[in-house]
C-alpha positions in Angstrom: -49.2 -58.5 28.6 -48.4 -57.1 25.2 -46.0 -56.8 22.4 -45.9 -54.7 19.4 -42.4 -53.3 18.1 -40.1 -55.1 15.7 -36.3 -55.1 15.2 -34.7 -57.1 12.6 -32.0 -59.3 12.5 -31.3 -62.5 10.3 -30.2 -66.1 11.2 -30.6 -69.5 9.3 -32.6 -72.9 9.7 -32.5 -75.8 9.3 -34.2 -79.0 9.8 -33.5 -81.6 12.8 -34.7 -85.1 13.9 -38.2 -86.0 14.9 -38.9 -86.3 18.7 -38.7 -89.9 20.2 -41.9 -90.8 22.1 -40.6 -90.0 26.0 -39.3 -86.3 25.2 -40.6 -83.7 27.3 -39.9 -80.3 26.0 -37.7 -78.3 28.3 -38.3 -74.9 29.1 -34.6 -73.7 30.6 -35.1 -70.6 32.7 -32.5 -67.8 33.4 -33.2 -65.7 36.6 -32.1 -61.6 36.4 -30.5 -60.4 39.3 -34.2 -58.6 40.0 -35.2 -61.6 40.8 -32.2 -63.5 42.8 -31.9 -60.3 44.7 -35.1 -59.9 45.8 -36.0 -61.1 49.4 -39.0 -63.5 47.9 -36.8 -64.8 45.2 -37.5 -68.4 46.4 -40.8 -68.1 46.4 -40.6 -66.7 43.2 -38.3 -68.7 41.2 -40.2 -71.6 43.2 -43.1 -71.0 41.5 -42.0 -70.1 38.2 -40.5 -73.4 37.7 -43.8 -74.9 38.8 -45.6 -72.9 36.4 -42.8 -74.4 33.6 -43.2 -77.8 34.9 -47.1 -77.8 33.7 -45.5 -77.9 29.9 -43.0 -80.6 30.3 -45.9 -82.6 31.5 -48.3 -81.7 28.4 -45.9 -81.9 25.5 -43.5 -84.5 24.5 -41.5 -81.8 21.8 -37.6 -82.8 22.4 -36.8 -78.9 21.8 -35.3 -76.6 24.8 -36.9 -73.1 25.0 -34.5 -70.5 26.5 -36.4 -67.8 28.3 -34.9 -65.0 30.4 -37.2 -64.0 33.8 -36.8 -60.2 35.2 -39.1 -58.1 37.8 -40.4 -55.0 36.3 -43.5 -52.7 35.8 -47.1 -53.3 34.4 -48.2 -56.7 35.3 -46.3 -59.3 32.8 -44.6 -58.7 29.4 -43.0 -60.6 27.2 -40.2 -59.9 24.6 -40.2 -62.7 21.9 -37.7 -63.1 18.3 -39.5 -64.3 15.7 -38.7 -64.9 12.0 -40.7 -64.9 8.7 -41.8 -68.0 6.9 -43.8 -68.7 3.8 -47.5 -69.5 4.6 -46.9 -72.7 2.1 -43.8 -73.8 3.9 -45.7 -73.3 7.3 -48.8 -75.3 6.5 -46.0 -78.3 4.8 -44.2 -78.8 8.1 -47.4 -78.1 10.2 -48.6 -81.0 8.3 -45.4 -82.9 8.4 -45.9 -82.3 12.3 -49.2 -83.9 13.5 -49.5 -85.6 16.4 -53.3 -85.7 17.3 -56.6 -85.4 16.4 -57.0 -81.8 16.9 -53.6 -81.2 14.7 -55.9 -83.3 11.6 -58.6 -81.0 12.0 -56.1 -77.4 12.5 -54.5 -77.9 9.4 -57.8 -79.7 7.1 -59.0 -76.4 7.9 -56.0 -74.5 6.3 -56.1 -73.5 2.2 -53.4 -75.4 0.2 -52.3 -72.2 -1.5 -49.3 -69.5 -2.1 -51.3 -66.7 0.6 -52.3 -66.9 3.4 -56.0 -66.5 3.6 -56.4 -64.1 6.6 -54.9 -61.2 4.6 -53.7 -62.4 1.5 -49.8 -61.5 2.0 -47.4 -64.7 1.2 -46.4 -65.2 4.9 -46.8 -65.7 8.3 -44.5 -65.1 10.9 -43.4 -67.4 14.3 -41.5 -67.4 17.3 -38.1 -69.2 17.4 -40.2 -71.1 20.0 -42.3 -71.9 17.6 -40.2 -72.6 15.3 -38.2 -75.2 17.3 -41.7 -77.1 17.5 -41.7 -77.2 14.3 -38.6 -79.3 14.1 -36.1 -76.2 12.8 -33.0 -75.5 14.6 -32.9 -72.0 15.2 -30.8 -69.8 17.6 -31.0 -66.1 18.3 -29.1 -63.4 19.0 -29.3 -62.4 22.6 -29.4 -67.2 23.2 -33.0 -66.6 24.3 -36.5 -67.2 22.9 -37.9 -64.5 25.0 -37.2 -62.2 27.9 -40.6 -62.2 30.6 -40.7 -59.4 32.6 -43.3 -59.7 35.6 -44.3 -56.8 38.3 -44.4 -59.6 41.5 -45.2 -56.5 43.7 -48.8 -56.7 42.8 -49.5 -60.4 42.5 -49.9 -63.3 44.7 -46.5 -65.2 44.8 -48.3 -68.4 46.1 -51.8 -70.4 46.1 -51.3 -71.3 49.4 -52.6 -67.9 50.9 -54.2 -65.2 48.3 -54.8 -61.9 48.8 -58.1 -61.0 46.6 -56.6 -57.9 45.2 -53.6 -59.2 43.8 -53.2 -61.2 41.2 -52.0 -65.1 40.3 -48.0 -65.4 39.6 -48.4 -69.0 38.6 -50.8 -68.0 36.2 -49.4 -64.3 34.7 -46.3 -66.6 34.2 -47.9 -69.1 31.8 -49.7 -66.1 30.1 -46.3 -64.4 29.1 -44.7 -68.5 28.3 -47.7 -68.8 26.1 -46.8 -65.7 24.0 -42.8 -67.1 24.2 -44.2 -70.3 22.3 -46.3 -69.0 19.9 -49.4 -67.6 20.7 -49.2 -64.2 19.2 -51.3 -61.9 16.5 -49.9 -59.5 13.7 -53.3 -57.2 15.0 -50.9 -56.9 18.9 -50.2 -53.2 19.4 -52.9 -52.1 16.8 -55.5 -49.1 17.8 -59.3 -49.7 17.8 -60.1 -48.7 14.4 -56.5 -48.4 13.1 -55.4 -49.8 9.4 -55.9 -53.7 9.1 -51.6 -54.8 9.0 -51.2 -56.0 5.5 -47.6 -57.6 6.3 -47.1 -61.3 7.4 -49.9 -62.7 10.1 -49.0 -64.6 13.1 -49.7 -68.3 12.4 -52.6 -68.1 15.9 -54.1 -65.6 13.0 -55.0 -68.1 10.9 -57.4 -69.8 13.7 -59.8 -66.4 13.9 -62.6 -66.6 13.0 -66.0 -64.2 13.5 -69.8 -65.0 14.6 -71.0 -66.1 11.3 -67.7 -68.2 10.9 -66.1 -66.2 8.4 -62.2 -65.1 8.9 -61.8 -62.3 11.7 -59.2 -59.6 11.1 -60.0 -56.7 12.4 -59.2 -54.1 15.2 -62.2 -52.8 15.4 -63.7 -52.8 18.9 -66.8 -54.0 18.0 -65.9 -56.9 16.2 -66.1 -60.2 17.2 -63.3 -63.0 17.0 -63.3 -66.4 18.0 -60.6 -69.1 18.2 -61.7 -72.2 16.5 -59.5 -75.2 14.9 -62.5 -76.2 12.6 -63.2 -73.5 10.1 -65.1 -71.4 12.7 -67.8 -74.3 13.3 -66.6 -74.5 16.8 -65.6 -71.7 19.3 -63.3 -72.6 21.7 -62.4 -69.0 23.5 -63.4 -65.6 22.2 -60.8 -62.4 21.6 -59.9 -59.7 23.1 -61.1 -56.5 20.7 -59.9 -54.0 23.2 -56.6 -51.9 22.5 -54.7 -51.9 25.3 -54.7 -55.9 25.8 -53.5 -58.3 23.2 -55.8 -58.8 20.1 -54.4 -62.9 21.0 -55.2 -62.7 24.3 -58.8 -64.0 25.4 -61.9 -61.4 25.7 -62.1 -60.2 29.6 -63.4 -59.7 32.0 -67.4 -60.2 31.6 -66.3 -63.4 29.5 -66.3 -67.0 31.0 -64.5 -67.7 33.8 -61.0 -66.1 34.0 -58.3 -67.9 31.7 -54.3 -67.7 31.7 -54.5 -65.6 28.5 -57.3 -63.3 29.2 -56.1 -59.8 28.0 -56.9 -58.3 31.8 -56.2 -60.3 34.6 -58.7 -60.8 37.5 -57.5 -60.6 40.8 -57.6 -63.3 43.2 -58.5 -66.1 40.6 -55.9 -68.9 40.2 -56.7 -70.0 36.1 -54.6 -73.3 34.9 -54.0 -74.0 31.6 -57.0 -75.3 29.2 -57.7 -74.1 26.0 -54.3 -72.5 25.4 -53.1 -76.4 25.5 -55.0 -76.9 22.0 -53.5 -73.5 21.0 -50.0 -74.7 21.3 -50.8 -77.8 20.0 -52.3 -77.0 16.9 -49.3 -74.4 16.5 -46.8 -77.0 16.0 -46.1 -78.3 19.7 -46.7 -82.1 20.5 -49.5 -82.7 23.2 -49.3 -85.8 24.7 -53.6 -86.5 24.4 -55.4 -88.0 21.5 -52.0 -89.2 19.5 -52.1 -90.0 16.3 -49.3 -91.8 14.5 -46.0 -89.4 13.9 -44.9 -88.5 10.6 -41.9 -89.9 8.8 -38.9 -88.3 9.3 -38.1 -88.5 6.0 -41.1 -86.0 6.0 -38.8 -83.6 7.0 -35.6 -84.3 5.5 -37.5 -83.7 2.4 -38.5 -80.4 2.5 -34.4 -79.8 2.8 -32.9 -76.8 3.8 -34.2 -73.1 4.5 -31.6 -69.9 5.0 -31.8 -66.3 5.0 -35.0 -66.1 7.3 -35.3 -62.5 8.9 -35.0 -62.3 12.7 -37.0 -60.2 14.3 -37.5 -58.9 18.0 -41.1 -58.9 19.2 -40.8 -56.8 22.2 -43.9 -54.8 24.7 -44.7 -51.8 23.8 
């Protein structure tokens, strides 16, 4: 469940049309031969389409998502393009892009200003999923958003009958969809105690906060970080500090009871989506509680047109 390397490439955006009210957002899997070759591969594929299906019903975002699904080693990784963005031109189309209650109170909570205020630098960064939320039209390289890679050999490949040493394939497969659509931090791949990345942040960065409810970016192991959409007021899941797991994934296990995007799995739970919900939807995706009136999509058309943004391939390390 991790991601660290990058690999550049370059590609163009531009804007596109608001999302009417019934959209669903599409999540359009491609099966590897590792999986249609495999003798579970029903079950499999079976289940990873249920897992999709949990996203169509929570967000309305008119945008298809392209992600590759392959068997492989570990227990799930996920290989995810992203691009660079200004923090200013983030936080415009952010704004441009509420749909609830929680997305007034994400970005109220962000500066108006040239940096970013997690480590000063003058961007963020996204995933083309992310991006696509966003309202950008964006393509990559390879045609997919991300490339999943999960290790079915040592998970349970159904709820109906569970094995308490394996772990959930429902649930590992949201985890790795999660990190697909956006929820990702520039501290992934860092060492306990290493330098402090001074490059662009992940835009999930800017939502870290520590104890006292000042910012949180640090790799130390002893630090504390909390996701909060209010200024660090209110904690709504902790972070992983522990090299080895994501610094975005969810502080495990010890923590509350066992979430999709805890850092290290526990086996034999069966975690559904909660908190990662708001995640997404404060990122840029359109949730389909609380709504609030849509922007203009003149709100868009305004900001006109953006080129030259550097690709880059997010991939585990």
């Amino acid at each position: 469940m991790r991601a660290s390397h990058f690999f550049p490439s370059s590609a163009a955006l531009a804007f596109i049309c608001l999302a009417p009210a019934n959209a669903a957002l599409i999540i359009n899997p491609t099966f590897d031969t590792t999986i249609t070759s495999d003798p579970n591969a029903s079950t499999i594929m079976a289940t990873i389409n249920s897992a999709i299906s949990d996203y169509a019903a929570a967000f309305t975002d008119p945008i298809t998502v392209n992600i590759k699904f392959q068997l492989g080693g570990g227990l799930g990784s996920s290989s995810t393009w992203i691009g660079s963005f200004s923090y200013s031109q983030f936080l415009t189309a952010l704004t441009a892009d509420r749909t609830t209650a929680n997305d007034n109170t994400a970005v109220a909570s962000l500066p108006s200003q040239a940096f970013n205020p997690v480590n000063g630098n003058a961007n963020v960064f996204l995933t083309t999923a992310n991006f696509k939320a966003l309202g950008f039209n964006v393509g990559t390289p390879d045609g997919f958003d991300g490339t999943i890679t999960l290790n079915t050999s040592i998970m349970n490949l159904t709820r109906q009958s569970i094995d308490p040493s394996k772990y959930d394939l429902h649930a590992v497969a949201q985890h790795e969809i999660d990190e697909v659509l956006g929820i990702q931090s520039a501290l992934n791949g860092a060492s306990n105690g290493g330098p402090t990345p001074s490059g662009a942040v992940s835009t999930f960065d800017l939502f870290r906060y520590d104890q006292n409810g000042n910012r949180s970016f640090s790799t130390a192991s002893s630090a504390e970080a909390y996701f909060s959409i209010n200024g660090g007021t209110t904690r709504l899941a902790r972070f992983n500090q522990t090299a080895g797991g994501d610094f975005s994934d969810f502080y495990s296990p010890g923590g509350p009871a066992p979430q999709v995007q805890d850092a290290f799995g526990t086996p034999g739970s069966t975690p559904n989506l909660g908190v990662e919900l708001t995640a997404l939807d404060i990122l840029g995706y359109d949730l389909t509680e609380n709504p609030v009136p849509e922007p203009s999509t003149a709100a868009f058309l305004a900001m006109g047109i953006l080129a030259g943004a550097c690709w880059k391939r997010r991939r585990p390390s």
